[in-house]
N, C-alpha and C positions, 0 to 999 in steps of 0.2 A: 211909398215910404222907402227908403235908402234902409242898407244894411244897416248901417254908422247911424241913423236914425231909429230902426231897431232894437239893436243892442243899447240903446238908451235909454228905452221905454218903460214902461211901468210892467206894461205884461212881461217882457221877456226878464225882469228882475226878480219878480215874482215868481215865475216859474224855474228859474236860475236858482234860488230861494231855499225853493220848495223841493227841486231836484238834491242839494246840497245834502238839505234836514236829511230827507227819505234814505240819500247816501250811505251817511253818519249811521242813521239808526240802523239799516241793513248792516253795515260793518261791527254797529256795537254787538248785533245780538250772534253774527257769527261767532265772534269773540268767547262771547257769553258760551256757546253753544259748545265752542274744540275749549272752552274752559273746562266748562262741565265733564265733558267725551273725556278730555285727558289728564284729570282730577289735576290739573296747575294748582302749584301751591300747596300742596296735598304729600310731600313724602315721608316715608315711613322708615326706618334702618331696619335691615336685614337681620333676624336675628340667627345667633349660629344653633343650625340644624344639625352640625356633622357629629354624628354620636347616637343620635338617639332614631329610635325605630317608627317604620312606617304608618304605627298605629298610634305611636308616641305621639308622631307628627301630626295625624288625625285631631288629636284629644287636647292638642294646646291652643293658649287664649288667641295667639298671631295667623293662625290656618286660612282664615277668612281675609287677610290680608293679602294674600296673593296665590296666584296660580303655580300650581308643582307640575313637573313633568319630568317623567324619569327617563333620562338618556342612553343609561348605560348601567352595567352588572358588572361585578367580579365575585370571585368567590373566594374567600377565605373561612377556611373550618374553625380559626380561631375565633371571631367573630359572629354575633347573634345575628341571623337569616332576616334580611330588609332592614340591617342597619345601614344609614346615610353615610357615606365615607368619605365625595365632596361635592359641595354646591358652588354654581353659578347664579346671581351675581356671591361673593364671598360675603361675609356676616358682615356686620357694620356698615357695609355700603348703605345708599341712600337712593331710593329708587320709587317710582311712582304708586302706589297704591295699586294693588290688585297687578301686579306684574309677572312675568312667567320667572319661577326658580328651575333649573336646571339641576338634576339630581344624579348623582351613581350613588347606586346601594350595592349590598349585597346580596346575593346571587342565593336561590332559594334552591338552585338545583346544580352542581358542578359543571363547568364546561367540560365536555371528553376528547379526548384524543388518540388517535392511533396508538397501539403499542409500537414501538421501534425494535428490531429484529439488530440485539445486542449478542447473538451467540458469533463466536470466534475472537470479539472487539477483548482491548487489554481491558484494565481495572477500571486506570482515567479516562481510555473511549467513552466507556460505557455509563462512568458520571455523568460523564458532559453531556453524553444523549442523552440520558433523561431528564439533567437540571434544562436542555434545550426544550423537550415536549415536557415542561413543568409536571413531573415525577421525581419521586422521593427516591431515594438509596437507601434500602434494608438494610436486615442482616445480610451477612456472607458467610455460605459456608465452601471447605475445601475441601475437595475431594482429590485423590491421588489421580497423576496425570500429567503430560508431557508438558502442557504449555502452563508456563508459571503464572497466575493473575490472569488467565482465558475464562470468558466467560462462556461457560456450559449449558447452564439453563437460567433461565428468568423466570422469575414462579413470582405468585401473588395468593395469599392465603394459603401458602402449602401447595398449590396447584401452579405447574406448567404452565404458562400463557404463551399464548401464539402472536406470533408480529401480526399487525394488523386490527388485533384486538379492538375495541373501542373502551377505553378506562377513564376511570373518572380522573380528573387535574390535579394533583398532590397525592395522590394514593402513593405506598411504598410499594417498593416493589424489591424483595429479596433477587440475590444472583448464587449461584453454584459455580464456583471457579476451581481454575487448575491448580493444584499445590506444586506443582513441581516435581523434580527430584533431588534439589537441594537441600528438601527440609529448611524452606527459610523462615529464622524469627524473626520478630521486630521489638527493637527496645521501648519501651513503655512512655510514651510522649508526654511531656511536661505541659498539661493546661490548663492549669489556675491561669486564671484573670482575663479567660479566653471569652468572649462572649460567643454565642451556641451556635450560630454558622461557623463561625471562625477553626470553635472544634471540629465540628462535623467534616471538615474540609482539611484538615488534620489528621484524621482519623482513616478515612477516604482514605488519602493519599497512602496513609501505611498500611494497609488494608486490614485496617481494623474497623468496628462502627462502636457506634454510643449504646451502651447499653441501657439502665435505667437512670430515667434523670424525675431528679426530685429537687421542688422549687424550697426553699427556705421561707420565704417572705411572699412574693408574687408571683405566678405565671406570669411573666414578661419572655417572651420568648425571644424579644430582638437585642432588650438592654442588660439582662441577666446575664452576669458573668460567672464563670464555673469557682467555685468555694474549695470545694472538697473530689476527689478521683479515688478512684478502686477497681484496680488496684495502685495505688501511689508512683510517684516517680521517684522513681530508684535506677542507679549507674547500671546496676547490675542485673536489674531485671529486664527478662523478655520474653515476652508473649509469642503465638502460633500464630499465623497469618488468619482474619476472620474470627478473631476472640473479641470480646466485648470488653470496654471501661461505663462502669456506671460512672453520674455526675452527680454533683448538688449544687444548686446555682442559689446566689443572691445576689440585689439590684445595687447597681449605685446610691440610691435614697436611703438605704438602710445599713451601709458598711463602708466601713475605711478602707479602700481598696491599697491605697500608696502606701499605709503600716503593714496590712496585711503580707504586701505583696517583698516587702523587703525580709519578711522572716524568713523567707525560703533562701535569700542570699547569703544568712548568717549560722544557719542553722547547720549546712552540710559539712561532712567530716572533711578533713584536706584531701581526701584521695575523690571524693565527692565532686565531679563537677556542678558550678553554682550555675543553677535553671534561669533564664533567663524569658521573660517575655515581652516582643516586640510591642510593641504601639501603633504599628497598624494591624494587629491580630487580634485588638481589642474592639 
């Protein structure tokens, strides 16, 4: 029998057929199978996690929905220890059933870092090195002494610390600096409507720091703008290098800042110069 007489056969149709069927159904039930495997058809929206704490996350109805894995820490003292700060994929997306989230939380124990070895640095050196190794700026006190704004000792708790140190990430760290021999003052800086880096950075700079601050409405520590100063801004007043201004802050959501902020332009005598606050200092 010929090829061409073959392939025209009853058997080779048959089994042409039959190989076809087997085909088919082999391919339907892969189908079936990476169906199954990879729940097609099946997605779920992301719900947003960022806020709420690890145990939060535990005890809600979505948990069994997908796979969590925590990538990353930071630490913030403002915030409660294993709260979610952000996810991968973002909330609302739409993604397969039982899929991995991507987590940073908050850090259960502070990152540490070296102390930096700030004696002999001027005022602003010694800022910037420690907003560099993320450390706070204390009090300052002055002591009599050749170099004006030198920094003498670096103390933490009342105590001396040595460069090198290993300290926890935000902690303040007081400085002991040189007064000079000018006796110099600083006039009393005008910070209503300052939001709390803004002063702080103000304050710094004249080598003064923030004394007590007291929230009105909310602990917002980034939106809070300063209300009220003590001691007040006045032309004529000024302070000793390393005195303290206490604050009192309230938020945007709770105060008319643009009425507020024009009393201060109407209110001073004519020999008064009228305070002025910029719009990037807010």
């Amino acid at each position: 029998m010929s090829f061409g007489e073959f392939i025209k056969s009853r058997v080779f149709l048959r089994q042409f057929l039959v190989s076809v069927v087997i085909t088919v159904a082999l391919l339907f039930a892969v189908f079936q199978i990476l169906a199954v495997y990879t729940f097609h058809g099946k997605e779920v929206k992301v719900p947003d996690y960022v806020g709420l704490t690890l145990n939060e996350l535990k005890a809600s109805a979505t948990f069994a929905d997908f796979e969590f894995v925590v990538v990353d820490s930071v630490y913030d003292p403002q915030k409660e220890k294993g709260t979610i700060v952000t996810q991968d994929p973002l909330p609302n997306s739409k993604v397969k059933q039982h899929r991995k989230l991507y987590l940073t939380v908050i850090a259960s124990v502070p990152e540490k870092v070296s102390m930096p070895d700030l004696k002999d640095l001027t005022l602003r050196q010694a800022i910037a090195t420690l907003q560099t190794y993320g450390l706070q700026i204390g009090r300052m006190e002055y002591v009599p002494d050749i170099g004006t704004n030198a920094v003498l000792k670096q103390m933490y708790k009342g105590r001396e610390v040595r460069p090198g140190t290993m300290m926890e990430k935000g902690v303040t760290i007081d400085l002991v600096l040189g007064l000079g021999l000018g006796g110099t003052r600083i006039h009393v800086p005008f910070l209503i409507g300052m939001t709390r880096s803004a002063a702080l950075n103000l304050l710094s700079a004249d080598s003064l720091y923030m004394g007590a601050e007291i929230y009105l409405d909310t602990k917002d520590t980034v939106n809070a703008r300063v209300y009220k100063q003590n001691p007040a801004y006045s032309s004529g007043l000024y302070l000793n290098l390393g005195q303290s201004i206490d604050v009192w802050f309230k938020t945007d959501e709770s105060f008319d800042w643009a009425t507020y902020l024009k009393t201060f332009d109407t209110t001073g005598s004519a020999t008064t110069p009228k305070p002025t606050v910029k719009k990037d200092e807010f």
